[in-house]
N, C-alpha and C positions, 0 to 999 in steps of 0.2 A: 476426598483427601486432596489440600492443597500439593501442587507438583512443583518443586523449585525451579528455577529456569536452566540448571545444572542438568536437573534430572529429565527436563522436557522433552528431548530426544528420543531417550532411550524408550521413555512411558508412550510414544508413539510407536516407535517399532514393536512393543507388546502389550498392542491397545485391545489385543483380541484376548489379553489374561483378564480385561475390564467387566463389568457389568454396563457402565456408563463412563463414556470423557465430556467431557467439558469444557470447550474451549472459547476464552473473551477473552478480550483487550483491545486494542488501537488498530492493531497489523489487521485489516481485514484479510488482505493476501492471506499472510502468515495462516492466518485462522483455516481458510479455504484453503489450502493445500496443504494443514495436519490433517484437518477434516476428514481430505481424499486418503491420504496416506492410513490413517486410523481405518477406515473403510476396507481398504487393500488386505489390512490384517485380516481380514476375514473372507474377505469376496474380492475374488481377482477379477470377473467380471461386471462391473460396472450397469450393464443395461441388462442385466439380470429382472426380470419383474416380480419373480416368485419368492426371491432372498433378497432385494432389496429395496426399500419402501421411503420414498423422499416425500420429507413434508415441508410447503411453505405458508408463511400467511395462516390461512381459514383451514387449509389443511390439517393444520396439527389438531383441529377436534377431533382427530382421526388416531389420533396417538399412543393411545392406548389400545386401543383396537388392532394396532399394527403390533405396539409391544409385546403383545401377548398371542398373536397367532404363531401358527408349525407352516416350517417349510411345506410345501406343496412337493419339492423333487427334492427333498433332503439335504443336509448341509443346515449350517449356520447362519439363519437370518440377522439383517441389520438395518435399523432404522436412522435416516439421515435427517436430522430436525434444522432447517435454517432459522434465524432471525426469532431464536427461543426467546421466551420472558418470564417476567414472575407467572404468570399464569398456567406456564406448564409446569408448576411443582406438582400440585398436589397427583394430577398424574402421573407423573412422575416418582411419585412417593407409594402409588400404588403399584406401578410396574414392579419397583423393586422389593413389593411386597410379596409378589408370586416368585414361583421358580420358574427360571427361564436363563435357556443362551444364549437369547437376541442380544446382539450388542450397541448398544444406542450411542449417537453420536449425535451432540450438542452446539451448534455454532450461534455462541451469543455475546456479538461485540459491543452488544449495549449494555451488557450486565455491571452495572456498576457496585462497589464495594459493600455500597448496600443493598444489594441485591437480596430477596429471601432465597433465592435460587440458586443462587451463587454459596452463599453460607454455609446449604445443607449443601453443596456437594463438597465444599471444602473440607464437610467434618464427617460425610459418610464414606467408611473403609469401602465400598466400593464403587465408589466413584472417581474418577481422578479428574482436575480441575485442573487447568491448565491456563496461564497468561501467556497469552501474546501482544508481545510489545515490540515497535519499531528500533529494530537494531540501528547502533550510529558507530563511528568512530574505528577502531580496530575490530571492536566485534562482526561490524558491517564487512569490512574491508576481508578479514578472514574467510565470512561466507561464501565471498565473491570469490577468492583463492580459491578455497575449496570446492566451487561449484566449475571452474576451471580445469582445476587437477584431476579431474574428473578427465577428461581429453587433455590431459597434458597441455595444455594450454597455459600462458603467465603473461601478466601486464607490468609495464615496466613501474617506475613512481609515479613519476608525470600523469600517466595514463590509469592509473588507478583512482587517484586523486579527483580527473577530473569526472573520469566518469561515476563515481560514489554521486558527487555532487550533482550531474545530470539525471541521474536517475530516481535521485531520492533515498528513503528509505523502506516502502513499501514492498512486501516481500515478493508478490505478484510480479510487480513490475520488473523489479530489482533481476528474479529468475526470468522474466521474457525477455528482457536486456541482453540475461547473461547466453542464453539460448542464441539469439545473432552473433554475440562473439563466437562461440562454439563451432557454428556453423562456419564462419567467415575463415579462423585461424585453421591449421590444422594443427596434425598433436606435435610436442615437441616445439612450438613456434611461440616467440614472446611480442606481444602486440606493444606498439609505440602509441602515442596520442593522436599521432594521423589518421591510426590504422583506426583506433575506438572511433573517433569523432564522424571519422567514412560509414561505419557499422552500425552506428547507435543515431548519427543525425539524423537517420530518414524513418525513425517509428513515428508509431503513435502517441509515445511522451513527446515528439520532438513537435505536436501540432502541440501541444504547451505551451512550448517554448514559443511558437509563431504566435499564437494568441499573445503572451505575456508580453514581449517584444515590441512585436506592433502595433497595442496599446499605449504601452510608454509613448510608442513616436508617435505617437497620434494619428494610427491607421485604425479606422474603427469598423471598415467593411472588411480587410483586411483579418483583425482580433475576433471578429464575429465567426469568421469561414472557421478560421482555425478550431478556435472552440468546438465549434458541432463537431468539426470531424473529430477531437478527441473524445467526446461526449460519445459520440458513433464508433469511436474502436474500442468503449467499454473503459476511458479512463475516470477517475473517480476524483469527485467536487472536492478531496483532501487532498491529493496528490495537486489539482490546479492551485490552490492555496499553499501549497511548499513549495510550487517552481516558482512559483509568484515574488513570496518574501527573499526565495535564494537571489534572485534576480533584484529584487529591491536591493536587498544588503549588499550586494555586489557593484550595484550604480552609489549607494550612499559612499561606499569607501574609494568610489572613483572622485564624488562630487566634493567627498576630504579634501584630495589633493589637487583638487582645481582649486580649492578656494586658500594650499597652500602658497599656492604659485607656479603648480605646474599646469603644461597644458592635455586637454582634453587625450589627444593621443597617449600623451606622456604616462600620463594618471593614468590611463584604460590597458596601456601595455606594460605595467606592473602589475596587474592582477594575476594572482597565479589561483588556479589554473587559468589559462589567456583566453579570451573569449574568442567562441567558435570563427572560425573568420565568414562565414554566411551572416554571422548577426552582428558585424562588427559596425556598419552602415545606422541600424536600427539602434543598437547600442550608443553611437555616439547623437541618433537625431531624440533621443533620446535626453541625455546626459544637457542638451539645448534648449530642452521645454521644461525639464526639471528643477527645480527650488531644490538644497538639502533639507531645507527644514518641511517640504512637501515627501519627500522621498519620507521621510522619518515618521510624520503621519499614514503615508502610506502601507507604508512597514507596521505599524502599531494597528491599523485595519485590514489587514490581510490575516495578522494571527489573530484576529478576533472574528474574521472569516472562518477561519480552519475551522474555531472553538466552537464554531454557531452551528457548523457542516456536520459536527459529530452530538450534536442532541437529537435526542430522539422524537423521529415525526418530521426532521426541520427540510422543509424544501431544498433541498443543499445545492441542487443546480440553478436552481435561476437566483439562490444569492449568487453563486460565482456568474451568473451571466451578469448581473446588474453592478458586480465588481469588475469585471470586464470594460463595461461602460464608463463607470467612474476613473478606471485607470488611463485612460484614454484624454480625460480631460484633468491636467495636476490640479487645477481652482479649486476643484471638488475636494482638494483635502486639507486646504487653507483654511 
């Protein structure tokens, strides 16, 4: 059964009323932490071996075999399936052919709208089918509220603003982000853009940001470090392609108003939100090697980066290393 994005919340907090969920879309985050959340409904402990059964890859030939076994110490088993495809329908279609209160949980971000697999869970009463899609805009901004209000915690505008934009909108991220603020504020306290940009510049998104940066200015041993160590804190070849283009659109509308008549500083200290003052340096050696009419190519190859990162099969890191490369040198988009 399709779940509307109204109703997706709730259909996770009683995913244990389900036979099967189902969860695709863009948000990989998103998807891995309903995933977990759906899972909890049933088995609070996690490293359970007996109730719970994780399959990836080759694994899942395994699928039914799991769907259909009895706890071993009682209680309500659940099977955790990553990176599903059309291939596990028909097992699928057999599972929920037996009686059983194993509860199966589906994580498939590649499922596209034609999916066959996608389809029958859309239309079978029990299954719930769930999109996750990258929140933008107030929806975002809300999240962030609420994952705050949580420890009484509040950001001021300024500081809301900029950090949405630093962060992206991956949901993953988005919550480990918000986790440093949590820690950092206490409750009752309303954080300024000082206090975020102290908080959130020293993660793992922020070796992005060093990569992206230092590329523009044409640091390329520099753009390389940064990369692996985001690569090595687990960050994801989509995410490099949003801070990327955030970062391009950001210098295009500084290199607008150079080319109105103001100057470099002038144009760079209108940008709201104001750039971090660590990357202000790079930013402007930046804004020096840059063309606008290069920045705007580069922009139009970055979201055709992202686009590439999200096919299935597609090498998605070493395009963004080889993008890395290109960015480093502007000729390359002339």
């Amino acid at each position: 059964m399709r779940i509307g994005t109204q109703a997706a919340e709730r259909t996770i907090t009683e995913a244990a009323r389900w036979r099967v969920v189902l969860l695709h879309g863009e948000d990989h985050g998103l998807i891995r932490e309903r995933a977990k959340r759906a899972v909890q409904t049933v088995l609070e402990d996690l490293d359970d071996p007996f109730r719970l059964a994780r399959l990836e890859g080759e694994e899942q030939g395994r699928f039914e075999e799991e769907a259909s076994a009895l706890s071993l110490t009682g209680g309500r088993r659940v099977v955790w399936v990553r990176g599903v495809k059309d291939e596990l329908l028909p097992p699928l279609k057999e599972a929920l052919a037996q009686e059983s209160d194993t509860l199966v949980v589906l994580e498939g971000p590649e499922l596209t709208a034609r999916s066959r697999l996608r389809q029958f869970a859309e239309k079978h009463e029990q299954v719930a089918a769930i999109g996750c899609y990258p929140e933008e805009g107030r929806t975002l901004s809300r999240t962030v509220a609420d994952m705050l209000a949580e420890e009484r915690i509040t950001l001021d505008k300024e500081a809301m603003v900029w950090f949405l934009e630093h962060v992206g909108n991956d949901r993953s991220l988005v919550r480990s982000e918000v986790e440093k603020l949590r820690l950092y504020g206490e409750p009752g306290t309303r954080l300024d853009i000082e206090a975020v940009q102290a908080c959130v510049g020293d993660s793992g998104q922020a070796s992005l940001d060093d990569a992206v940066y230092a590329a523009l200015a044409g640091n390329r041993l520099k753009a390389d470090r940064a990369f692996e160590r985001a690569m090595a804190d687990g960050t994801s070849a989509v995410a490099f392609a949003r801070v990327a283009l955030s970062v391009l659109e950001r210098m295009q509308q500084v290199s607008l108003r150079v080319q109105q008549g103001a100057s470099r500083q002038e144009a760079m200290a209108a940008l709201k939100p104001p750039v971090f003052f660590r990357r202000k340096d790079e930013f402007l050696a930046g804004l020096q090697r840059w063309s606008f009419p290069a920045l705007q190519q580069a922009a139009r190859a970055t979201q055709a980066l992202e686009l590439a990162c999200k096919q299935s099969g597609a090498p998605d890191e070493l395009l963004c290393r080889r993008h890395v490369v290109k960015l480093c040198y502007p000729r390359s988009f002339l």
